[in-house]
C-alpha positions in Angstrom: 16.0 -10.6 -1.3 15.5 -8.2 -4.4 11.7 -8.6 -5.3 11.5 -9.6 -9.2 9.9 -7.1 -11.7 6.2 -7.6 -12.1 5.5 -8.1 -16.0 4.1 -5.2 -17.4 0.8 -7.6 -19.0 0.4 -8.2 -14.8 0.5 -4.5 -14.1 -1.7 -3.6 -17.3 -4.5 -6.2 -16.8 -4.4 -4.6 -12.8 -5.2 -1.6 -14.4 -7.6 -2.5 -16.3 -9.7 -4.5 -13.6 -9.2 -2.1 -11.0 -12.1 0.7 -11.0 -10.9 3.6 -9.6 -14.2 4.5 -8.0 -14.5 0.8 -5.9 -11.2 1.4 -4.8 -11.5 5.0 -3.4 -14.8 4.2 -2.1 -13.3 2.6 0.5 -11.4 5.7 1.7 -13.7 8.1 0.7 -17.6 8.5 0.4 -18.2 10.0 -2.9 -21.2 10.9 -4.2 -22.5 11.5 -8.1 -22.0 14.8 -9.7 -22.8 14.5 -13.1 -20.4 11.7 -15.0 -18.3 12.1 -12.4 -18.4 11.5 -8.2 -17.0 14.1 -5.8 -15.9 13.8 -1.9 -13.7 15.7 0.6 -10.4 15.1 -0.4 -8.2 12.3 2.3 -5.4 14.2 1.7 -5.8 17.6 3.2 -8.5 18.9 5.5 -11.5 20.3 4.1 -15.4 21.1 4.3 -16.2 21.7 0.8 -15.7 18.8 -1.5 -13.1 19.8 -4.2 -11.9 15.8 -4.9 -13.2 14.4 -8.1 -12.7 11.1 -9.5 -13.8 10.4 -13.1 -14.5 6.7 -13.7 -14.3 7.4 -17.5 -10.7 8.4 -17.4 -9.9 6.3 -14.0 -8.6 9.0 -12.3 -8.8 11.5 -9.6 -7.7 15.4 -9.0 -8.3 17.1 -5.8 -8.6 21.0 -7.0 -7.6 22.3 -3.7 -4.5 20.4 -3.0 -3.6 19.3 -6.7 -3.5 15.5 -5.7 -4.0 13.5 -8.2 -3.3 10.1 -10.3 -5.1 6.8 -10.9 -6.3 3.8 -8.7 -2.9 2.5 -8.3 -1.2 6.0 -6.8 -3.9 6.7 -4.7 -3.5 3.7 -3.3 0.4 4.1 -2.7 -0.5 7.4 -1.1 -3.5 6.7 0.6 -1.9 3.2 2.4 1.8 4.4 1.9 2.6 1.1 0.3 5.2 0.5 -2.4 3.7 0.3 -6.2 4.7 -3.1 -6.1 2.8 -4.3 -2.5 -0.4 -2.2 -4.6 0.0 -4.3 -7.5 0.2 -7.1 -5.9 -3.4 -6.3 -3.3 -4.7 -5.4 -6.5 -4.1 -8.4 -8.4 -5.2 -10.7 -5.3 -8.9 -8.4 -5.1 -9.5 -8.7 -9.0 -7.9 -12.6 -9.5 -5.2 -11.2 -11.9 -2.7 -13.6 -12.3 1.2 -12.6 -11.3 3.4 -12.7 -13.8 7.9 -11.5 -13.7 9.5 -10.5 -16.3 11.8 -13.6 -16.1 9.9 -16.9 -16.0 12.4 -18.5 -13.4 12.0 -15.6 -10.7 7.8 -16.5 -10.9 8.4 -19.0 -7.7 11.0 -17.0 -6.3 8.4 -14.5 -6.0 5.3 -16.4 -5.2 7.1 -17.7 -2.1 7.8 -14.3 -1.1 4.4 -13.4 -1.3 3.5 -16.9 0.5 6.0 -15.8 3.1 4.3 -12.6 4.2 1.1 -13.8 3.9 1.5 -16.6 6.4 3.4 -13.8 8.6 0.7 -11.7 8.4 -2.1 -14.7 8.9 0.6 -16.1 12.1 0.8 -12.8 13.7 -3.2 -12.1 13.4 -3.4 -15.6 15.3 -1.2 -14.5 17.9 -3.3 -11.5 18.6 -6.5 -13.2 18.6 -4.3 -15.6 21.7 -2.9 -13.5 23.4 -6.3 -11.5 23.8 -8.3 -14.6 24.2 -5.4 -15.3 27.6 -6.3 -11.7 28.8 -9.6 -13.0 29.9 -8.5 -15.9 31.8 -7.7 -16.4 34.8 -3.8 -16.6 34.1 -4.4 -13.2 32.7 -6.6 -11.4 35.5 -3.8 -9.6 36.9 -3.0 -8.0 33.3 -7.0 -6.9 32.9 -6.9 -5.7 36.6 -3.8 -3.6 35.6 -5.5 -2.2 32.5 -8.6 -1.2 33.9 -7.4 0.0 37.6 -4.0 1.4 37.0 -4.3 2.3 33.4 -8.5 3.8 33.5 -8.8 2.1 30.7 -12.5 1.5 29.2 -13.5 -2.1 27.8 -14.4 -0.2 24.2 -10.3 0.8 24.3 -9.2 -2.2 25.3 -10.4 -3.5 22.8 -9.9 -1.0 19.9 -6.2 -1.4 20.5 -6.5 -5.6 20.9 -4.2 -5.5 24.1 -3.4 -9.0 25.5 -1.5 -11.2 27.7 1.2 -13.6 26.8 1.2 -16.1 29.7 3.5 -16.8 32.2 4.8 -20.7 30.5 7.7 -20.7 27.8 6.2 -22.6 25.3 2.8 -21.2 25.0 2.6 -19.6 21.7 4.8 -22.0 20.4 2.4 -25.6 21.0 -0.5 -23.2 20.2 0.4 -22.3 16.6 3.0 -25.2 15.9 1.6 -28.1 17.2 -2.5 -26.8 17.4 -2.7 -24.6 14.0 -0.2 -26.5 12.5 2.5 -23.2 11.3 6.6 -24.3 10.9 8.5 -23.5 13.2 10.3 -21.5 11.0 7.5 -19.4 10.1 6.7 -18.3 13.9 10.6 -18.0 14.7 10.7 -14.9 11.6 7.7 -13.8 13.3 9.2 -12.7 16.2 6.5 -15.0 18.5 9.6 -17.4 19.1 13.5 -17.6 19.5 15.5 -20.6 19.8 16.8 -22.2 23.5 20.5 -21.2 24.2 20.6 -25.1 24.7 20.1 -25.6 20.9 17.4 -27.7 22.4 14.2 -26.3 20.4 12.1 -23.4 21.1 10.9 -20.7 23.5 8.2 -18.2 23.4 10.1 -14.4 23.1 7.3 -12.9 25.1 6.1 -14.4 28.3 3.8 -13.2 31.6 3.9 -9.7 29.9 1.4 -7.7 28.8 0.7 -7.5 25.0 0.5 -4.4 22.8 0.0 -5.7 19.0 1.8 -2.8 16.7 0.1 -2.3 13.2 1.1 -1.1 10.4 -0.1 2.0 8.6 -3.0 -0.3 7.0 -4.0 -2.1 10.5 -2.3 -5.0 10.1 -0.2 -6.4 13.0 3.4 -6.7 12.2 4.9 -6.8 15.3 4.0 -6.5 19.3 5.6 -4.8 22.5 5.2 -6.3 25.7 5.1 -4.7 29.1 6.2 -7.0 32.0 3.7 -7.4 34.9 6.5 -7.4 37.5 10.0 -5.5 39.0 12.0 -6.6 35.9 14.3 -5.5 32.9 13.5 -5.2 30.2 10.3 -2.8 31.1 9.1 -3.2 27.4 10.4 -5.7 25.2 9.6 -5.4 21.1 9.8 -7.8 18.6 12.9 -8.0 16.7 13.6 -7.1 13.3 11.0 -9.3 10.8 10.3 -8.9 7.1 7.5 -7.3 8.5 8.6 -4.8 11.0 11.1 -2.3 11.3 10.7 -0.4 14.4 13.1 2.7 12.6 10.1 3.1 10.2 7.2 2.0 12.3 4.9 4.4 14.5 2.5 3.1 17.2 -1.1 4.1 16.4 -0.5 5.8 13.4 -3.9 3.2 11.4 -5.5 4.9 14.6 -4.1 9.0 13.9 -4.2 9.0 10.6 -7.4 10.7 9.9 -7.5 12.3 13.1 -4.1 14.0 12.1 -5.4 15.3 8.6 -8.5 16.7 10.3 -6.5 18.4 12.9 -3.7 19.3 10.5 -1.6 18.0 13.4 0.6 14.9 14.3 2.0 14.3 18.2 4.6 12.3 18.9 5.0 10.5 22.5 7.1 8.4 24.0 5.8 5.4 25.4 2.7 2.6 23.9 0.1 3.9 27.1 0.8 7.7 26.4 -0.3 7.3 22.9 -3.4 4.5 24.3 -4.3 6.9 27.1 -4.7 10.0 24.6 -6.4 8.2 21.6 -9.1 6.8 24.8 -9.4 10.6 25.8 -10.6 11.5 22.4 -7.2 13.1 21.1 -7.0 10.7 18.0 -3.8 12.8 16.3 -1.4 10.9 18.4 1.0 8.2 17.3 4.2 6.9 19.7 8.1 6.2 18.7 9.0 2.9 19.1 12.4 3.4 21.9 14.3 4.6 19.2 15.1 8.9 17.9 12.4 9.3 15.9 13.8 8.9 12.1 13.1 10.7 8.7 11.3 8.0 7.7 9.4 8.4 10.3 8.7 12.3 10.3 7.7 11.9 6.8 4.9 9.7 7.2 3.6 11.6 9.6 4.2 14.8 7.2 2.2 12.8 4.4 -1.3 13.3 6.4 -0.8 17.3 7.8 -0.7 20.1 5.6 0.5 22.5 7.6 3.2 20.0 8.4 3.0 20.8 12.3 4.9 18.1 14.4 4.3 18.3 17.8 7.0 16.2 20.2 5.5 15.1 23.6 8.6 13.6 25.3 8.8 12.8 28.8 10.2 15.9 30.8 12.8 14.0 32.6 16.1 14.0 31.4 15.8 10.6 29.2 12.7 12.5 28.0 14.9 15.6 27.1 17.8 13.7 25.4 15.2 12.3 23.2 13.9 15.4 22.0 16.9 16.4 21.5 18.1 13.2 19.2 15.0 13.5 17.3 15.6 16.8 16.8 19.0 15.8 15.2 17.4 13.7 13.3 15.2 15.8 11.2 17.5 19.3 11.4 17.6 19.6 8.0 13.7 19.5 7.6 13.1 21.7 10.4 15.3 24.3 10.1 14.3 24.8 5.8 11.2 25.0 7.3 9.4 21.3 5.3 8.0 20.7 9.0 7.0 23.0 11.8 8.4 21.6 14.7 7.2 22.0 18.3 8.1 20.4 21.7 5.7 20.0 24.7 7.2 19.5 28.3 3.9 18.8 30.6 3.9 20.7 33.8 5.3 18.8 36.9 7.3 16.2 34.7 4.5 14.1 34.0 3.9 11.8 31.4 1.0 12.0 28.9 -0.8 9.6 30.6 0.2 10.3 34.3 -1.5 13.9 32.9 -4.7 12.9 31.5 -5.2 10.7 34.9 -4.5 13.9 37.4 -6.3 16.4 36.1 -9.8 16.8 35.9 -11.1 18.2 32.6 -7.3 16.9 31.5 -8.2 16.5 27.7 -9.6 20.3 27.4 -6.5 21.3 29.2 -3.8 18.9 27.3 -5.1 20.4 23.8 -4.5 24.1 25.3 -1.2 22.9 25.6 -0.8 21.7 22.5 -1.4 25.1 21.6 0.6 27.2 23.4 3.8 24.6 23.2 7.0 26.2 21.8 9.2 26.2 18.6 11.8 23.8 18.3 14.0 26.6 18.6 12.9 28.2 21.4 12.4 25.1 23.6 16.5 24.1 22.5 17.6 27.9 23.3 15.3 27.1 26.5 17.3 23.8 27.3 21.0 25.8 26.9 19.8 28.7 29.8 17.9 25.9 32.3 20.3 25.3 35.1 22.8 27.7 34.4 23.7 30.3 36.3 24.4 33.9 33.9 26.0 35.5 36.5 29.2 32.8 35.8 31.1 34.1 33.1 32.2 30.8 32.1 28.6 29.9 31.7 27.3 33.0 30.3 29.8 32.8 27.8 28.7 29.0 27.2 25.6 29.6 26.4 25.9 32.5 24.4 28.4 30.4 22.6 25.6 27.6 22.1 23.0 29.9 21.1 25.0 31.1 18.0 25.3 27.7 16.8 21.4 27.2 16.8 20.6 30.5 15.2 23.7 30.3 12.6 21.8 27.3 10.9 19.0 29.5 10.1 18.7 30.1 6.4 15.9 33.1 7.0 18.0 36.5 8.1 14.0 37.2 9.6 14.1 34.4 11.5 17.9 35.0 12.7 17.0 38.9 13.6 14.1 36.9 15.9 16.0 34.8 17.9 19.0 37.1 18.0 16.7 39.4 20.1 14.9 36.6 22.1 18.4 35.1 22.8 19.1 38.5 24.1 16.3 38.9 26.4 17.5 35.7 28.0 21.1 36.4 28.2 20.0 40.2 29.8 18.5 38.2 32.8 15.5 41.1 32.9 18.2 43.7 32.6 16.5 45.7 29.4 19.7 48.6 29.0 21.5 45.5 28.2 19.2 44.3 25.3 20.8 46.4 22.8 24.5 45.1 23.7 24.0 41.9 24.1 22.1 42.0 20.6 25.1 43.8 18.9 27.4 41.2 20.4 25.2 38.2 19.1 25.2 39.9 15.4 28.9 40.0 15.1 29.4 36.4 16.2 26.2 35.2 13.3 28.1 34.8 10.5 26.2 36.3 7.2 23.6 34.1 5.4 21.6 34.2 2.0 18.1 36.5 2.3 16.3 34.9 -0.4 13.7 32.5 1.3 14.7 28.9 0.7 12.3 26.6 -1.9 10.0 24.2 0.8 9.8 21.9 -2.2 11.3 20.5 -5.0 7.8 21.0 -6.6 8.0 24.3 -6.7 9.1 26.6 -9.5 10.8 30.0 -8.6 10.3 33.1 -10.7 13.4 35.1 -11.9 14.2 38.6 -11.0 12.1 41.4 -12.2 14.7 43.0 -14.8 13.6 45.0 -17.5 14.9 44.6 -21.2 15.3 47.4 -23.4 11.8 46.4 -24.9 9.6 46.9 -21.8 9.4 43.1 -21.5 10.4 42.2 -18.0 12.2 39.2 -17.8 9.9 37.9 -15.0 7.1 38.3 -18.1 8.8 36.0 -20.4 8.7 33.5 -17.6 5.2 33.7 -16.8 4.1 34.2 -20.9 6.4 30.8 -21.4 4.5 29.3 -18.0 1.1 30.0 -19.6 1.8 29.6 -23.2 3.6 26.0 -22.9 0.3 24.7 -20.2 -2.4 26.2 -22.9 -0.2 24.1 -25.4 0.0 20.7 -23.5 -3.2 20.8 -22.3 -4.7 20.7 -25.3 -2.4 18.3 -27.0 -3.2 16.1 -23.7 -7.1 16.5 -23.9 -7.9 17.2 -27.8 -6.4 14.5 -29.8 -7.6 15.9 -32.4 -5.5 18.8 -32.6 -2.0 16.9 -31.8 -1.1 17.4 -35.2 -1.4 20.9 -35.3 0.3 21.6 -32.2 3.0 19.5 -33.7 3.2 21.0 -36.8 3.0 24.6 -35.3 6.1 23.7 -33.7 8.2 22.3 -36.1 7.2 25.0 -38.9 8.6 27.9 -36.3 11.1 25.8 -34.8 10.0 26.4 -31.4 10.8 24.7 -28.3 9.2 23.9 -25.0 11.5 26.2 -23.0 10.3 25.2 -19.0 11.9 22.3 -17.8 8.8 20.5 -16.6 7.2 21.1 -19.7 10.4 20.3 -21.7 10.5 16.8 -19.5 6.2 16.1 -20.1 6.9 16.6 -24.2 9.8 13.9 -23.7 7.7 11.3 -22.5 4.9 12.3 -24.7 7.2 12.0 -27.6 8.3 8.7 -26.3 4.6 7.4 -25.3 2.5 8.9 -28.0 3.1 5.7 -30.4 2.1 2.9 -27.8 -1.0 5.3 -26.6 -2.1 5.1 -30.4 -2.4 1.2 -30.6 -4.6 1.2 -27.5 -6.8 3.9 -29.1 -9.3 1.1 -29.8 -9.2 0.2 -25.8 -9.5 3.4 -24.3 -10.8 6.7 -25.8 -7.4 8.9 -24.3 -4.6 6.6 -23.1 -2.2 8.9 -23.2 -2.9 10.4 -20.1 -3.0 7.0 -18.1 0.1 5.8 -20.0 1.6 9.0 -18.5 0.3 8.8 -15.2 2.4 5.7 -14.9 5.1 7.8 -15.3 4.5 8.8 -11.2 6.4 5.3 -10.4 9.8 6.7 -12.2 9.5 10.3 -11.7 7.5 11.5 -9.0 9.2 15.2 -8.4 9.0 15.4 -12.5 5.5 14.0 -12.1 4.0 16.2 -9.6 5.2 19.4 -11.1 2.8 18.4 -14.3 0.5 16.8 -12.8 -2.6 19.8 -13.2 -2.4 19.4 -16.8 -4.4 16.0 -16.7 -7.3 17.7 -15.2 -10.1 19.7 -16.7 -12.1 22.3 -14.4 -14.8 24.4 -16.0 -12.4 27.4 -16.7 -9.5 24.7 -18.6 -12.8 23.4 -20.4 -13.0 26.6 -21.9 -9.9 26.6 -23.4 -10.6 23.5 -25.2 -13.3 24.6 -26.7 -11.3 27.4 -28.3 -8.6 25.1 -29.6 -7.5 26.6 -32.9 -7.5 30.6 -31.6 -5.4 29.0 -28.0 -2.9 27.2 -30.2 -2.1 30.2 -32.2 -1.9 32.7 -29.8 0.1 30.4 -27.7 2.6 29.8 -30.6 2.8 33.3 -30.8 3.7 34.1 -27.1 6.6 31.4 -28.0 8.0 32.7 -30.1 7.9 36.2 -29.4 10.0 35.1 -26.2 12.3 33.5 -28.4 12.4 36.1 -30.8 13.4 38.9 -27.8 15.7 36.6 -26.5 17.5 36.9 -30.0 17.5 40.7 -29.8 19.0 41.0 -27.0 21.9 38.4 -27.8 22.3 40.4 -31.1 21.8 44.1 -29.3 24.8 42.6 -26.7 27.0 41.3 -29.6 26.5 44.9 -31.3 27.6 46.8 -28.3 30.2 45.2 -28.1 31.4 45.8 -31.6 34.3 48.5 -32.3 32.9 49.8 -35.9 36.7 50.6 -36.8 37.7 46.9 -36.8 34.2 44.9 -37.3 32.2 47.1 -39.2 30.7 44.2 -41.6 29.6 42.5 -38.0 28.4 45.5 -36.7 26.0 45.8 -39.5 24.7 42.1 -40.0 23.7 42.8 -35.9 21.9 45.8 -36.7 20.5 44.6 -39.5 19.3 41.5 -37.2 17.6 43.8 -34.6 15.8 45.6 -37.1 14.1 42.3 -38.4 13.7 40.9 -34.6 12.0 44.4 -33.3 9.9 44.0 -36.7 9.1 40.1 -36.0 8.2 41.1 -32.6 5.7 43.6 -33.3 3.8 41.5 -36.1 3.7 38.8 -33.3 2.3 41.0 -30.5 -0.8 42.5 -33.1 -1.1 38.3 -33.5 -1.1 37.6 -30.2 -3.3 40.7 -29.1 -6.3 39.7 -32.1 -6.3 35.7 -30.8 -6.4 36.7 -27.5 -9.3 39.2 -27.6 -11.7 36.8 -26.7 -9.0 34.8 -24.5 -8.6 36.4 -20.8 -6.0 33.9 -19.7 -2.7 35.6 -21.1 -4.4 38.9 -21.4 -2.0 40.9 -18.0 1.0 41.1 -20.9 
């Protein structure tokens, strides 16, 4: 069911009852600096605070990783929640009342909200059950299995509310049917329940197994996996598909590895609920599990949200399920791996062994695992691995196979560095420790990779590539105009976004010279300024600048656009300076425009006249010379202007 649109009075009175420092508070421990509170940042790893959150413009800016936004998007970010799941805690916390944009969806919508609230509220019951049956009697052989077979302490048992569903078929169901009083209905899209083949009522899904509740990102249990206490199939049976729980998009653990991920700017992935358990009770917090299925893009990039180096670390079993799985989430997330958006490895534990089997066999096993971590290869090199295991070289067939194989994996590299790498490590493996054949084999390799583009590939959408360094006929490198326009349009929009009182002389600056925000990103900012600077001027009596926060809503719509701006709403000491001088920045900024635009009309004109045959166009030829003449004049008036304003200004002052 399509949620209905929230009313925009709901998300504006959120806004204004939420304060941004109460809400971060409880992800961050700021402290006061001046009118404003700073703290290490939650979304990168650092020992010097750089995040600052101003509770006089309800927003924060982390100056080292450029995160920034208001209560609302650092709570999307933060919880990875949708904006409307925020708006909607929000509203709850501050007793906002919910409002649609059409009157007739408001019950449609409250019963939504009623649905996943008693799903949340049924499935926290079930928890607290099943872990209140792990210590009775009926569940003494589950605790005895915990604690002898699985080493694991009471402080972990715990942290990770494990359980026991008992061995009867209609437990859970006369416990929160017929004791708390839930419909049937409710527990049945829980997942706790499933109706008899007979037609004839209810029986419990899980049953004598032992259970492992499965949170979301937030800690709240949406789902459970339960491990059965005896010889039988299923081993491990998960709840099925609910409004709450999608196992595609789900990771065990990760409310448990999420800090431990950003302060080790690393994310492991194992296999199975007691790898992940075993590892988190060892002191290795970084370590969520997959839930039995090839570990998804949704997947990867929640993990990717909490790791700035974006290092991925797979720690499959070795056996040959274990390898098949690498190798389908490997598949799965090609495309980010091989443009390089995550750095993928793959561990294999010596002797086959499982996480856990690892950490219980080896003394000092933590110390040792974390070494492995280390030294555990590419992506690339453990698949170019995989090909050569098993085979025998000396087999032409097979030789030729795998050197077959092997072009395939480095022929989807976009890098020619990172082909001429693996070209020679494939190379080495294919010589068998025969060196004279190095050099042949690598030759052989390079005619068979077919030829690929050399310019590194963009790692994000967010950032902006400079053009070519080619020089016009005026010493002005083209690469110059770019980063005068870069410079020029952020002086301009800065102060237009911080210094109301100078909006009309940017504006008019503009329109009297015809100039144009050239820069897409800034081009796209100006549009929604345009289009939100007469709302933000009725709500000047509410809020001293609401520009920026009417902007900052803009994150919801356009969050590529968004992020590429997003610096421009924050002030450091050195943009401070700036401001204060306004009237110099403005018009040595106009200048910088229009002396691009002015050189970009010479050269059109300087083309046009070479091209010119004076015995036919003579009258053309002329108006073109006369045009450079007044353009190289223009351009010169504009560079003594630009060099006077900017004698005091340092920020433009490498043209």
């Amino acid at each position: 069911m399509q949620i209905p649109r929230l009313h925009p009075d709901t998300i504006e009175e959120v806004k204004q009852r939420a304060d941004i420092v109460d809400v971060i508070s409880e992800y961050v421990v700021l402290r006061k600096r001046g009118k404003d509170y700073v703290g290490l940042c939650p979304f990168h790893n650092e020992k010097t605070p750089s995040f600052s959150v101003s509770p006089n413009k309800q927003m924060y800016y982390c100056f080292g990783c450029s995160a920034g936004g208001n209560a609302i998007k650092f709570l999307m970010e933060a919880g990875k929640q949708s904006f409307n799941d925020v708006i909607l805690d929000l509203a709850r916390r501050y007793q906002v009342p919910i409002q649609t944009l059409e009157p007739e969806q408001r019950q449609q919508l409250q019963r939504q909200l009623s649905l996943r609230e008693q799903l949340y509220e049924i499935l926290a019951l079930a928890t607290t059950f099943y872990q209140h049956a792990l210590r009775q009697p009926q569940g003494q052989q589950a605790l005895e299995y915990l604690q002898s077979q699985r080493h694991l302490s009471e402080a972990t048992i715990q942290q990770f509310q494990l359980g026991y569903a008992p061995a009867t078929w209609e437990t859970i169901h006369r416990y929160l049917v017929e004791q708390k009083g839930k419909p049937v209905q409710l527990v049945e899209q829980a997942g706790l329940i499933a109706p008899r083949k007979s037609g004839d009522g209810y029986r419990d899904r899980f049953h004598d197994r032992l259970m492992i509740p499965i949170h979301d990102s937030q800690g709240r249990v949406i789902g459970f996996g339960g491990r059965t206490l005896k010889d039988e199939q299923p081993k491990y049976l998960n709840s099925p598909e609910t409004p709450l729980f999608d196992k595609s998009k789900t990771l065990f653990a990760l409310d448990k590895a999420r800090n431990g991920i950003s302060k080790q700017d690393q994310a492991v992935v194992v296999e199975g609920y007691f790898d992940a358990i075993a590892l988190h009770a060892a002191g290795i917090t970084n370590v969520v599990a997959s839930l039995g299925t090839a570990l998804s893009i949704d997947q990867m990039r929640q993990l990717l949200r909490y790791t700035d180096s974006k290092q991925i670390i797979l720690n499959f079993d070795a056996d040959q399920a274990g390898t098949n799985a690498a190798q389908r989430a490997i598949g799965e997330i090609a495309d980010l791996a091989y443009s390089g958006q995550v750095q993928l490895r793959v561990l294999n534990l010596p002797d086959g062994k499982d996480a856990d089997e690892f950490l219980s066999h080896h003394t000092n096993a933590a110390t040792q695992y974390q070494q492995l971590l280390l030294n555990s290869p590419l992506w690339l090199n453990w698949q170019i691995n995989q090909l050569v295991m098993g085979q025998d070289l000396k087999q032409a067939d097979q030789f030729q196979q795998v050197a077959q194989e092997m072009v395939k994996l480095i022929n989807k590299l976009e890098d020619v560095n990172q082909q001429s790498y693996y070209i020679n490590y494939c190379a080495q493996l294919l010589s068998q420790g025969q060196a004279k054949l190095v050099p042949l084999l690598v030759q052989n390799l390079q005619t068979q990779i077919k030829k690929v583009r050399t310019t590194p590939i963009t790692k994000s959408p967010r950032l902006i590539q400079k053009p070519e360094k080619q020089h016009s006929p005026l010493n002005l490198p083209l690469g110059s105009e770019h980063n005068l326009l870069e410079q020029a349009e952020t002086l301009l929009l800065r102060i237009y976004l911080h210094c109301p009182e100078y909006r009309q002389t940017i504006i008019d600056t503009l329109d009297s010279k015809d100039l144009l925000f050239s820069l897409s990103h800034h081009r796209f900012l100006w549009q929604q300024i345009l289009e939100l600077q007469i709302i933000a001027d009725k709500m000047v009596s509410e809020s001293p600048n609401p520009l920026i926060s009417l902007l900052q809503d803009r994150n919801i719509q356009f969050p590529d656009q968004m992020a590429q701006v997003e610096h421009l709403f924050h002030l450091n000491e050195k943009y401070s300076e700036d401001i204060i001088r306004a009237p110099l920045v403005i018009r040595a900024a106009a200048a910088c425009l229009e002396m691009v635009a002015q050189e970009k009309h010479r050269r059109y004109c300087l083309e046009q006249w070479q091209k010119l045959d004076p015995s036919t166009d003579l009258k053309r030829k002329e108006y073109y010379c006369q045009e450079l003449y007044a353009a190289n004049r223009r351009l010169k008036e504009l560079e003594q202007i630009r060099k006077i304003q900017f004698s005091d200004i340092t920020e433009l002052s490498i043209f």
